[in-house]
PDB file of N, CA, C and O in Angstrom:
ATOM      1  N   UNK A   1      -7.958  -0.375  21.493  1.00  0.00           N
ATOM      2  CA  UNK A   1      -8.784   0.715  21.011  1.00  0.00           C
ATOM      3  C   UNK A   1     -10.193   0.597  21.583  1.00  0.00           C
ATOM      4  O   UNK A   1     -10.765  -0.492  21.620  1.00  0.00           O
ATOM      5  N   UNK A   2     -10.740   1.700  22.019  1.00  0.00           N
ATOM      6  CA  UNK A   2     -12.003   1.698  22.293  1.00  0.00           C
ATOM      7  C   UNK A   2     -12.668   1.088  21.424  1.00  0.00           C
ATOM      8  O   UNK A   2     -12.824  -0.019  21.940  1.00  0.00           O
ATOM      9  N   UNK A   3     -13.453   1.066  19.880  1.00  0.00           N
ATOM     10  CA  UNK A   3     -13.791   0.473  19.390  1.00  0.00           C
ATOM     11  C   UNK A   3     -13.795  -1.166  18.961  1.00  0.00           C
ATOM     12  O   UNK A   3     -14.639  -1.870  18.407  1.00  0.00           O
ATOM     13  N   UNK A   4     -12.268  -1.459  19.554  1.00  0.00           N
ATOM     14  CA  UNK A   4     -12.377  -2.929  19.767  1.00  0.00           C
ATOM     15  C   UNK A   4     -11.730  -3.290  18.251  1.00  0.00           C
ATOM     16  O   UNK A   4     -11.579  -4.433  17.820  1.00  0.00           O
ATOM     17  N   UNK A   5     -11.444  -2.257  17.666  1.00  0.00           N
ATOM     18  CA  UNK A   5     -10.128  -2.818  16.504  1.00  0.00           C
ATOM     19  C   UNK A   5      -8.827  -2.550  16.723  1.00  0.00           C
ATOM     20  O   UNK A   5      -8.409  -1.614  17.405  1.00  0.00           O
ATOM     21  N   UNK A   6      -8.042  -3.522  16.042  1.00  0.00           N
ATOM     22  CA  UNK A   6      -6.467  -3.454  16.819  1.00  0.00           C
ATOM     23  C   UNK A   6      -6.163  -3.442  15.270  1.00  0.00           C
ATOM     24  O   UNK A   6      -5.320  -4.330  15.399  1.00  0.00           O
ATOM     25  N   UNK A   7      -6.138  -3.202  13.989  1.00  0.00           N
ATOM     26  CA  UNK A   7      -5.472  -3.520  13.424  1.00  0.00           C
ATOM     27  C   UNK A   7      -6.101  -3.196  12.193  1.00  0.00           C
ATOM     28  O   UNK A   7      -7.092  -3.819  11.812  1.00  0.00           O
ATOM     29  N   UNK A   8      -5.447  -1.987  11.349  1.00  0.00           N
ATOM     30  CA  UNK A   8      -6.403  -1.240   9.940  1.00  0.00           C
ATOM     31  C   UNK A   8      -4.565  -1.090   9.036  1.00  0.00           C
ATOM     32  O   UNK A   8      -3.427  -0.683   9.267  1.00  0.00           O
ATOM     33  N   UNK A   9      -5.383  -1.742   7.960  1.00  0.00           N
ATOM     34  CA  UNK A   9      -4.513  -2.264   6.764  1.00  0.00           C
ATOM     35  C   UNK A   9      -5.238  -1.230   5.758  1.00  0.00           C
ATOM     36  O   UNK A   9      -6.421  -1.563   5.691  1.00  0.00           O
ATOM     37  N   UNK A  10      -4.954   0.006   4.874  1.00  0.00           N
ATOM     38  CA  UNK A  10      -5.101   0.659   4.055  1.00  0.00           C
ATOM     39  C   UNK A  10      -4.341   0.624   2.587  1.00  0.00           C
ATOM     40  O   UNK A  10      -3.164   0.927   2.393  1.00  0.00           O
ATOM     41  N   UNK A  11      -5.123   0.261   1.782  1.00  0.00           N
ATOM     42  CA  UNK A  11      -4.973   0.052   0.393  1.00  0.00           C
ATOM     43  C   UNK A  11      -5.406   1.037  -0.488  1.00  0.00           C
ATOM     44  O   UNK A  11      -6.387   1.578   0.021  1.00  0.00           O
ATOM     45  N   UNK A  12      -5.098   1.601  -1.735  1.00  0.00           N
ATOM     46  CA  UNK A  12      -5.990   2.561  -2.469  1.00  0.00           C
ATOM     47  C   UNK A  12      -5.108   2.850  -3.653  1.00  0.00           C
ATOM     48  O   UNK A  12      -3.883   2.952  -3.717  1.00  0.00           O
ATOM     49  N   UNK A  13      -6.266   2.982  -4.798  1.00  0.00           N
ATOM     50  CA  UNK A  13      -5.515   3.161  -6.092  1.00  0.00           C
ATOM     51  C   UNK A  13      -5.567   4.990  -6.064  1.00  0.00           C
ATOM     52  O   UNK A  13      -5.809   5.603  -7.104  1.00  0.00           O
ATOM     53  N   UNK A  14      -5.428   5.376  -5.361  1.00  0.00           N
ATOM     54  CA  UNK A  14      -4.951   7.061  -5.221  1.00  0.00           C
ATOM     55  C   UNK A  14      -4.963   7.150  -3.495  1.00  0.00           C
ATOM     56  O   UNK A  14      -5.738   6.822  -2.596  1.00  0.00           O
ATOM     57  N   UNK A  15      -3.413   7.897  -3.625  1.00  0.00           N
ATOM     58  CA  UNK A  15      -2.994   8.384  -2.655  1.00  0.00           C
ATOM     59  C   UNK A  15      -4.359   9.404  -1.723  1.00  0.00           C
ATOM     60  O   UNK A  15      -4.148  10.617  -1.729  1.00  0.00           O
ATOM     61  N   UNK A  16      -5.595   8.950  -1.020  1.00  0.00           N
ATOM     62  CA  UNK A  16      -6.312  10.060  -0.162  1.00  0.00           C
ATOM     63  C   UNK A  16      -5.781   9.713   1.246  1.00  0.00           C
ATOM     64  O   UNK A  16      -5.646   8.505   1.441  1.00  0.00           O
ATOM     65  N   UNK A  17      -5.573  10.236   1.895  1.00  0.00           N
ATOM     66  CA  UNK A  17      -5.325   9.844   3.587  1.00  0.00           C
ATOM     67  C   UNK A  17      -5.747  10.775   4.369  1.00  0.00           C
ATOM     68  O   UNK A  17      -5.216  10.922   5.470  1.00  0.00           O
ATOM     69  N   UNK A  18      -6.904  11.677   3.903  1.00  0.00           N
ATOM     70  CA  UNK A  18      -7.678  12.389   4.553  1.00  0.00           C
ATOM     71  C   UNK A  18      -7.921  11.797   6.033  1.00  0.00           C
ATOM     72  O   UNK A  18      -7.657  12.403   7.072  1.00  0.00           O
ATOM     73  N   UNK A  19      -8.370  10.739   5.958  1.00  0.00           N
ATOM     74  CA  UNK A  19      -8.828   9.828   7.261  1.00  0.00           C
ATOM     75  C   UNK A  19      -7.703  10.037   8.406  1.00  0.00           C
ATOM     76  O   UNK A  19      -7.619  10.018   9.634  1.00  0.00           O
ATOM     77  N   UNK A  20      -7.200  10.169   7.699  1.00  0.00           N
ATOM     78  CA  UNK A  20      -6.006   9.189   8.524  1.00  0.00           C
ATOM     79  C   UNK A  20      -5.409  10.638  10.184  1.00  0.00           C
ATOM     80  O   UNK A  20      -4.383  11.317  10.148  1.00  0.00           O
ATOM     81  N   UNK A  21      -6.027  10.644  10.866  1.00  0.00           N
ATOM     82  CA  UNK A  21      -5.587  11.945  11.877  1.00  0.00           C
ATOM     83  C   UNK A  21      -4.047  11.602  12.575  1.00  0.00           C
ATOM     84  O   UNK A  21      -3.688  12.522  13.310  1.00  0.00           O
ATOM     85  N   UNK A  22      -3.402  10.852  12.521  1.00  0.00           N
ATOM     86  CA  UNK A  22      -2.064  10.857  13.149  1.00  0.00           C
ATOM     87  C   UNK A  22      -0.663  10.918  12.083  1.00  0.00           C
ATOM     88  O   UNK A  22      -0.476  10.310  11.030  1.00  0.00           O
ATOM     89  N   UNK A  23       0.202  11.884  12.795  1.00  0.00           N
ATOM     90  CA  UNK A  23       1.061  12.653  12.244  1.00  0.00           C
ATOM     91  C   UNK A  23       1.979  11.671  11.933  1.00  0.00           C
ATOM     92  O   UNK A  23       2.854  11.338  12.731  1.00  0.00           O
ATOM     93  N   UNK A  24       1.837  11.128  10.720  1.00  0.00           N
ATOM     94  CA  UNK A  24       3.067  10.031  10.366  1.00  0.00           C
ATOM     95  C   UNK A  24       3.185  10.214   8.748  1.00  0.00           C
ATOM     96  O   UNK A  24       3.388   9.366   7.879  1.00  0.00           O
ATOM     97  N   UNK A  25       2.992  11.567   8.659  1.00  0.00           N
ATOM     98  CA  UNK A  25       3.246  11.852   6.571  1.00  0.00           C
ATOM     99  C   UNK A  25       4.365  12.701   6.151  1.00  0.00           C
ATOM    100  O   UNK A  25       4.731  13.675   6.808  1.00  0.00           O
ATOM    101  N   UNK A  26       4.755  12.431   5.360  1.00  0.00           N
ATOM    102  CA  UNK A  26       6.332  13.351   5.092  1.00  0.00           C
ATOM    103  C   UNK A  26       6.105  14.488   4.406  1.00  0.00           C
ATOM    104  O   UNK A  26       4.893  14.698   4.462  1.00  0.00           O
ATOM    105  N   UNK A  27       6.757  15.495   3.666  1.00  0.00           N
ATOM    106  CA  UNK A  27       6.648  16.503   3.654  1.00  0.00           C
ATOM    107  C   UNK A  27       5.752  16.389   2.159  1.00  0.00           C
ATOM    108  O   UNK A  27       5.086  17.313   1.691  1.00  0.00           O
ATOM    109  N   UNK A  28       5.947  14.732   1.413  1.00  0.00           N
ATOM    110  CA  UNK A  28       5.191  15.000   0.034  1.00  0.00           C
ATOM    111  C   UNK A  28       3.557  14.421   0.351  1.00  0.00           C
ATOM    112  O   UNK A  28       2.751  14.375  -0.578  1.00  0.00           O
ATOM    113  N   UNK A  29       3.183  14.007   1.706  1.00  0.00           N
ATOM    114  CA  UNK A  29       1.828  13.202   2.115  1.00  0.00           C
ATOM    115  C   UNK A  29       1.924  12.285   2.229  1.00  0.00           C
ATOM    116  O   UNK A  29       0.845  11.817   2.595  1.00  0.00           O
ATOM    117  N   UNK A  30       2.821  11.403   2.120  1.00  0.00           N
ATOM    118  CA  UNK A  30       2.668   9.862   2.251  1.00  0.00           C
ATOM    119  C   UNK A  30       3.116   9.368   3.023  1.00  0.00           C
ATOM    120  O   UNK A  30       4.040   9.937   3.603  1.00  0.00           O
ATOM    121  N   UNK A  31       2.756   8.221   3.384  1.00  0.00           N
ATOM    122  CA  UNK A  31       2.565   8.046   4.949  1.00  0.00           C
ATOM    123  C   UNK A  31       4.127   7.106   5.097  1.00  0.00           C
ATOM    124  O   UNK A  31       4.513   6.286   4.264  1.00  0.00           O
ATOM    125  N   UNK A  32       4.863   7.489   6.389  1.00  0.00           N
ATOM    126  CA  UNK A  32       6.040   7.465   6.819  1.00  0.00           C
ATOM    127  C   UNK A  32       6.074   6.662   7.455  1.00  0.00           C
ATOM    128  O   UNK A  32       6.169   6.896   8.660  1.00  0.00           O
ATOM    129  N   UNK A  33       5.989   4.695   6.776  1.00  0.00           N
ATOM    130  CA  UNK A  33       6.015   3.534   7.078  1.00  0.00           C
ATOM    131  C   UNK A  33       7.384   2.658   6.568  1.00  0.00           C
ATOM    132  O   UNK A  33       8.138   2.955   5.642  1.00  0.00           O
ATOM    133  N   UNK A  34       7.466   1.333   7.589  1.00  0.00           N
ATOM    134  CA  UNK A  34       8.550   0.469   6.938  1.00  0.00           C
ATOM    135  C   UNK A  34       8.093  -0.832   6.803  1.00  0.00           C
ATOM    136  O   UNK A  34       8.075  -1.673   7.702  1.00  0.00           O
ATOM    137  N   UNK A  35       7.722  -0.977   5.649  1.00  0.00           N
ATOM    138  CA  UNK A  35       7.923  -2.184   4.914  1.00  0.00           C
ATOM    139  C   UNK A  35       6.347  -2.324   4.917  1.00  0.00           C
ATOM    140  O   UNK A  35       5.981  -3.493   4.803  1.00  0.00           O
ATOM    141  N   UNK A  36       5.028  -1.104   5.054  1.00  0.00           N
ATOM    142  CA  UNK A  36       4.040  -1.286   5.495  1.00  0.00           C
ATOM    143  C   UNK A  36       3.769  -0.508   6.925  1.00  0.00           C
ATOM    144  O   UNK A  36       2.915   0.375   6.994  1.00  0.00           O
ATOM    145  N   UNK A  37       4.527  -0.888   8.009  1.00  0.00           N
ATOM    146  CA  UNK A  37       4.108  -0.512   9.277  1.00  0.00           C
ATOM    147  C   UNK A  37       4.427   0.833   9.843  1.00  0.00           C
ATOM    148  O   UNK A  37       5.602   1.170   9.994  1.00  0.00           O
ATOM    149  N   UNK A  38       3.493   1.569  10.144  1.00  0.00           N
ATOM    150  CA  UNK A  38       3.713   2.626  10.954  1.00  0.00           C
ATOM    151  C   UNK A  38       4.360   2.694  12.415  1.00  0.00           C
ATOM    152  O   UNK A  38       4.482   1.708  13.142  1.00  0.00           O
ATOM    153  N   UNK A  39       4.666   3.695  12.667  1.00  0.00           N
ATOM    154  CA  UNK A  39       4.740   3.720  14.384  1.00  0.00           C
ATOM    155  C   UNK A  39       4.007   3.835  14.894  1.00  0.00           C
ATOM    156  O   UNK A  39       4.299   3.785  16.089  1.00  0.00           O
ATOM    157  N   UNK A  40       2.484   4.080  14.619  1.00  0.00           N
ATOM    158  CA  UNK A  40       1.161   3.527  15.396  1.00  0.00           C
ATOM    159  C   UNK A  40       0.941   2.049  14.886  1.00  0.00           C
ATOM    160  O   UNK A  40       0.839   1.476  13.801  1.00  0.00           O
ATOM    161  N   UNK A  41       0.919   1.677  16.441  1.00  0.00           N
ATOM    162  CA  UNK A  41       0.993   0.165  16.347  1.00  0.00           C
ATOM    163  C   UNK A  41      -0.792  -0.247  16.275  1.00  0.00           C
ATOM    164  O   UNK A  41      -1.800  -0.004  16.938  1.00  0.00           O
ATOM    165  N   UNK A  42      -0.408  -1.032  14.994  1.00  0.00           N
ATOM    166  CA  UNK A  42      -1.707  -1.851  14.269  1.00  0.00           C
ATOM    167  C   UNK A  42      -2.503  -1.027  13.128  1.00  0.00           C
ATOM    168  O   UNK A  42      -3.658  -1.157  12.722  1.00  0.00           O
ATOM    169  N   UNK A  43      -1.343  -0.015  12.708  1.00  0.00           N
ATOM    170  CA  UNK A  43      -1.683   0.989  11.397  1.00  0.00           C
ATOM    171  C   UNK A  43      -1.112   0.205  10.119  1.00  0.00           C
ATOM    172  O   UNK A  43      -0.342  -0.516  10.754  1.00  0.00           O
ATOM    173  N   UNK A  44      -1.004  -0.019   9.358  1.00  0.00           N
ATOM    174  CA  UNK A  44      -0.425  -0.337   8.225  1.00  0.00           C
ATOM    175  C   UNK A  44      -1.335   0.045   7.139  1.00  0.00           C
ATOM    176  O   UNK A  44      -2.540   0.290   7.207  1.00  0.00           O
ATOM    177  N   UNK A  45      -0.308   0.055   5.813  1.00  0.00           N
ATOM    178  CA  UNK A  45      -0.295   0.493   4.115  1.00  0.00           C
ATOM    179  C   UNK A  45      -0.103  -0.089   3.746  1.00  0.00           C
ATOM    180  O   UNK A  45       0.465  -1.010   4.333  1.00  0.00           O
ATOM    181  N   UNK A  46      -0.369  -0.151   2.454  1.00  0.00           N
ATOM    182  CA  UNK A  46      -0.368  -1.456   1.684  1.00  0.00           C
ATOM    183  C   UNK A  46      -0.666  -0.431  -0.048  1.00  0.00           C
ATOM    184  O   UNK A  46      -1.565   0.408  -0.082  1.00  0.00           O
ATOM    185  N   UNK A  47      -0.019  -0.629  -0.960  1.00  0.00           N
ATOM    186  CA  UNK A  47       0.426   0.021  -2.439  1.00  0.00           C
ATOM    187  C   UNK A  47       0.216   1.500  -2.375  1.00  0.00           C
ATOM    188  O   UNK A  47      -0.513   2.227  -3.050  1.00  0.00           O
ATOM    189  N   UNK A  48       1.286   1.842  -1.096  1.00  0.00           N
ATOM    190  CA  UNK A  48       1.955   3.194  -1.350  1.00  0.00           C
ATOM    191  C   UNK A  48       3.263   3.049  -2.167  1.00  0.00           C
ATOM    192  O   UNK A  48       4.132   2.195  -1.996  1.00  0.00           O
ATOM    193  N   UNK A  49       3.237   4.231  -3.262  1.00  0.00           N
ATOM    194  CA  UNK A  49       3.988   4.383  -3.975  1.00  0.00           C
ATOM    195  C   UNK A  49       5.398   4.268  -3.603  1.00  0.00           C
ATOM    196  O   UNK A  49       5.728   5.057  -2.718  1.00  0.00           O
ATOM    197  N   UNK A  50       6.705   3.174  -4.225  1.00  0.00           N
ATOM    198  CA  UNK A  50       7.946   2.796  -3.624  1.00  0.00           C
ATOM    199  C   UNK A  50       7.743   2.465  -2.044  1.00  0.00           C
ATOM    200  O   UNK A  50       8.573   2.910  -1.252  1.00  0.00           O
ATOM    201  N   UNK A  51       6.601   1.655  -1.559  1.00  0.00           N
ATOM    202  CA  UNK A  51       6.419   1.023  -0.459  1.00  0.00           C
ATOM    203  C   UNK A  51       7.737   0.509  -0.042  1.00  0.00           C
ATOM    204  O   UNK A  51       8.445   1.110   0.766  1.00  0.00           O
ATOM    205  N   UNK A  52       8.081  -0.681  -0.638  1.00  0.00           N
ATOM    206  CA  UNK A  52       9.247  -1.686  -0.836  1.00  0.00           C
ATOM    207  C   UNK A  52      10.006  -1.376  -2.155  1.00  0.00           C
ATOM    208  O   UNK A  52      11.212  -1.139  -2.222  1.00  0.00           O
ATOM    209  N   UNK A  53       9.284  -1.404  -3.019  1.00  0.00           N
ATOM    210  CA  UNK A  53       9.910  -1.536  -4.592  1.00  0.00           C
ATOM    211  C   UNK A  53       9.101  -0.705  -5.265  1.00  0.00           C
ATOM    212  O   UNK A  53       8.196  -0.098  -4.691  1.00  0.00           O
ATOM    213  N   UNK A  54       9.448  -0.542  -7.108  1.00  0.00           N
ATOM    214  CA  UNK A  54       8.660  -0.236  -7.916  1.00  0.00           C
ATOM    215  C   UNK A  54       7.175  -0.711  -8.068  1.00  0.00           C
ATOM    216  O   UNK A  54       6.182  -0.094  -8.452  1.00  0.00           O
ATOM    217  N   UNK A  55       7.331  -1.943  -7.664  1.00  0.00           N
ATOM    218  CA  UNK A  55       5.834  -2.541  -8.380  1.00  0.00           C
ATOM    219  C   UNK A  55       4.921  -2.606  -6.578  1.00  0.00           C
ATOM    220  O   UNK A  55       3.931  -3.316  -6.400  1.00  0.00           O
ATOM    221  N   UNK A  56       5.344  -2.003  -5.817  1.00  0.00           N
ATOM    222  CA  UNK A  56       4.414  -2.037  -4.585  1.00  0.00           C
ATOM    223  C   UNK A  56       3.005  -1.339  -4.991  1.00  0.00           C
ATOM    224  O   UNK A  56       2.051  -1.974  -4.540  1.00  0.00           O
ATOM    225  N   UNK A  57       2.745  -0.508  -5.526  1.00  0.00           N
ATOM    226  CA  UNK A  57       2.097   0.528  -5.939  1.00  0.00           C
ATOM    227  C   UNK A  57       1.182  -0.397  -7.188  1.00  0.00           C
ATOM    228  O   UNK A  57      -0.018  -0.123  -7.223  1.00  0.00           O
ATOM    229  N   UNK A  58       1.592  -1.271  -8.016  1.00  0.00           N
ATOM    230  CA  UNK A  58       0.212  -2.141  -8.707  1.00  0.00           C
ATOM    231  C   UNK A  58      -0.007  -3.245  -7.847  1.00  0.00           C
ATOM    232  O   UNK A  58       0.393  -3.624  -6.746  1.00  0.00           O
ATOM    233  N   UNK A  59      -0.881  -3.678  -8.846  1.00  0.00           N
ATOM    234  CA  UNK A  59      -1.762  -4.934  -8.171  1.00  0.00           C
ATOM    235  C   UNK A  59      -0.431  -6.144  -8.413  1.00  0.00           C
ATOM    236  O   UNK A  59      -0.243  -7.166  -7.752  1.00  0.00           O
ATOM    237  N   UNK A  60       0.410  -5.598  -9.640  1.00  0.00           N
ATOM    238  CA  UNK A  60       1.471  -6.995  -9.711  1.00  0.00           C
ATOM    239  C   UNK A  60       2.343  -7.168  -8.677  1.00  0.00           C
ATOM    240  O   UNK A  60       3.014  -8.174  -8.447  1.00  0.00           O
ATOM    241  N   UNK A  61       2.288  -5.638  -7.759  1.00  0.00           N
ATOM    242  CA  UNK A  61       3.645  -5.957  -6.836  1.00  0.00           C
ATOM    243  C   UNK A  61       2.568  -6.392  -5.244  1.00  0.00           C
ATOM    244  O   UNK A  61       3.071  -6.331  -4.122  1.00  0.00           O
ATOM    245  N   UNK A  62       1.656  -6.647  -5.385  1.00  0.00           N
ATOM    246  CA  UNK A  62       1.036  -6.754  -3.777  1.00  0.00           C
ATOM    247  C   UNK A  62       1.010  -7.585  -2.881  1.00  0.00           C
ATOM    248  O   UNK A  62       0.863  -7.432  -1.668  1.00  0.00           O
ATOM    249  N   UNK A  63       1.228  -8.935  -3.788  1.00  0.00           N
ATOM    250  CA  UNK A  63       1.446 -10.472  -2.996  1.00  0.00           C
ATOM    251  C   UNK A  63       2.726  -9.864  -2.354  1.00  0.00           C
ATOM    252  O   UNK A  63       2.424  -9.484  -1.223  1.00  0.00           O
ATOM    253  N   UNK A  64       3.834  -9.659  -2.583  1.00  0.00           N
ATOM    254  CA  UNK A  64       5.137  -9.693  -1.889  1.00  0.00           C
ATOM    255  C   UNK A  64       5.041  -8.793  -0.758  1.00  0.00           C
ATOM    256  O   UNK A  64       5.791  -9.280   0.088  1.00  0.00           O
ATOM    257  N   UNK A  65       4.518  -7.741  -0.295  1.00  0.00           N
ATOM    258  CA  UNK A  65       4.033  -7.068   0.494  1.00  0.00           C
ATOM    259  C   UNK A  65       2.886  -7.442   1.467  1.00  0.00           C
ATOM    260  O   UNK A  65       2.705  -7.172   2.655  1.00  0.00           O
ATOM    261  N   UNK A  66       2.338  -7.990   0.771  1.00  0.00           N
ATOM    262  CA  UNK A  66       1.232  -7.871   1.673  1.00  0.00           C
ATOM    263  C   UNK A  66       1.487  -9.642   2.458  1.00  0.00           C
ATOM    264  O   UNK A  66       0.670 -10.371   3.020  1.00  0.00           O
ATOM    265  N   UNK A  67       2.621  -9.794   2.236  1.00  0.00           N
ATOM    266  CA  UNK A  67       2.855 -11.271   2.938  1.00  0.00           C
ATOM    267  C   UNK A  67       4.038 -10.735   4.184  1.00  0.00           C
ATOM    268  O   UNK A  67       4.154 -11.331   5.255  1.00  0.00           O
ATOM    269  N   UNK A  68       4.746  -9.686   3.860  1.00  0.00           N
ATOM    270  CA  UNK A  68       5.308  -9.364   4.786  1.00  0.00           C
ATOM    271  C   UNK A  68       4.299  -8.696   6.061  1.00  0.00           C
ATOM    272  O   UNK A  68       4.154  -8.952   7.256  1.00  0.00           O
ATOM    273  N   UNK A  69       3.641  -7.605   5.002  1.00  0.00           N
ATOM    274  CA  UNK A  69       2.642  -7.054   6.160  1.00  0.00           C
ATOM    275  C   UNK A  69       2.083  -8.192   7.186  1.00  0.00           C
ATOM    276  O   UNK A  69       2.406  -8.354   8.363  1.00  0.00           O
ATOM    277  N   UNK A  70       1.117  -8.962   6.373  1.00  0.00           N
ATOM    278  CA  UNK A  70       0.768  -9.793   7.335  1.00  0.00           C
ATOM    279  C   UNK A  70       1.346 -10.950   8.482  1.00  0.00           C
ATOM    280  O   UNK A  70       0.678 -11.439   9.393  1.00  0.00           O
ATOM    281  N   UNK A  71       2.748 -11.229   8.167  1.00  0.00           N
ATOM    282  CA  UNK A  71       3.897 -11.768   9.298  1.00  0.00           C
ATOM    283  C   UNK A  71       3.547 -10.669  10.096  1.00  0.00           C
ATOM    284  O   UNK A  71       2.858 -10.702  11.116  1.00  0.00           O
ATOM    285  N   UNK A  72       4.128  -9.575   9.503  1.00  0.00           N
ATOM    286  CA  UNK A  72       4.110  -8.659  11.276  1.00  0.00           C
ATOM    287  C   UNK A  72       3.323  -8.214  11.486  1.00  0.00           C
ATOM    288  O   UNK A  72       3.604  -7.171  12.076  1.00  0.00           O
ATOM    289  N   UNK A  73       1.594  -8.430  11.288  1.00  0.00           N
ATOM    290  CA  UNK A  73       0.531  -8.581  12.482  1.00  0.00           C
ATOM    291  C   UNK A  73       0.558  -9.416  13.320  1.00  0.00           C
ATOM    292  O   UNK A  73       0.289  -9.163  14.494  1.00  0.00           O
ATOM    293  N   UNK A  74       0.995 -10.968  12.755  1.00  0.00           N
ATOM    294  CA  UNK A  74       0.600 -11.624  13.310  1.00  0.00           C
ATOM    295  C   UNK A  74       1.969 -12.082  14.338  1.00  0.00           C
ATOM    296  O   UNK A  74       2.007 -12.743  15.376  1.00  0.00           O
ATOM    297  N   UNK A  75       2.772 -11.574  13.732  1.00  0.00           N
ATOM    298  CA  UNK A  75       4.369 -11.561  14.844  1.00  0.00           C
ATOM    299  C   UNK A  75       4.143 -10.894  16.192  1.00  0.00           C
ATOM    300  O   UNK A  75       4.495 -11.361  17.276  1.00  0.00           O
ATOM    301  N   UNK A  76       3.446  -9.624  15.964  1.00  0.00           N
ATOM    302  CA  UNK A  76       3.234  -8.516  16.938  1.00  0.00           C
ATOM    303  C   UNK A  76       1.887  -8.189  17.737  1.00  0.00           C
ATOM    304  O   UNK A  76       1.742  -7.345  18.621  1.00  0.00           O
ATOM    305  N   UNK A  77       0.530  -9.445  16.981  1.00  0.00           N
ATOM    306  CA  UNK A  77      -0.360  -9.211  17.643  1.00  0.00           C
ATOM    307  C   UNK A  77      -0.378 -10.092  19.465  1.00  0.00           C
ATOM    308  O   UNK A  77      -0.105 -11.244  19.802  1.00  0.00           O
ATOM    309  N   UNK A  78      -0.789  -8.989  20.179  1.00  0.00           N
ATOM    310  CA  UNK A  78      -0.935  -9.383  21.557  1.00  0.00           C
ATOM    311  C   UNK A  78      -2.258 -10.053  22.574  1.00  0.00           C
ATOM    312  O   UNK A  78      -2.060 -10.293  23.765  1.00  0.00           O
TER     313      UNK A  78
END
């Protein structure tokens, strides 16, 4: 990236993704990831609603996620 970041992890206790300019949201807004990762490489989510499971979406379900997320930065960073 021009700016010299490779890698934006988005969290939020309400669904906004205003920011977000690339076409990866389904027909209800939410962003159209697996397990976290987008198909823009070095995009990831983190407590979107039924991410992985029920509890992705609180703070109780985030360790289990956000340990996968972070394997595959660091699996895939170049």
């Amino acid at each position: 990236m021009k700016e010299g970041i490779s890698t934006v992890i988005w969290t939020s206790y309400r669904p906004d993704y205003g920011w977000v300019k690339f076409p990866i949201f389904d027909d209800m807004g939410f962003p159209i990831q697996t397990d976290g990762a987008t198909e823009i490489p070095g995009l990831y989510f983190m407590g979107v609603h039924w991410m992985r499971k029920g509890k992705s979406a609180i703070l109780y379900g985030v360790e289990e996620d956000a340990e996968i997320v972070a394997r595959h930065i660091v699996e895939n960073r170049g």
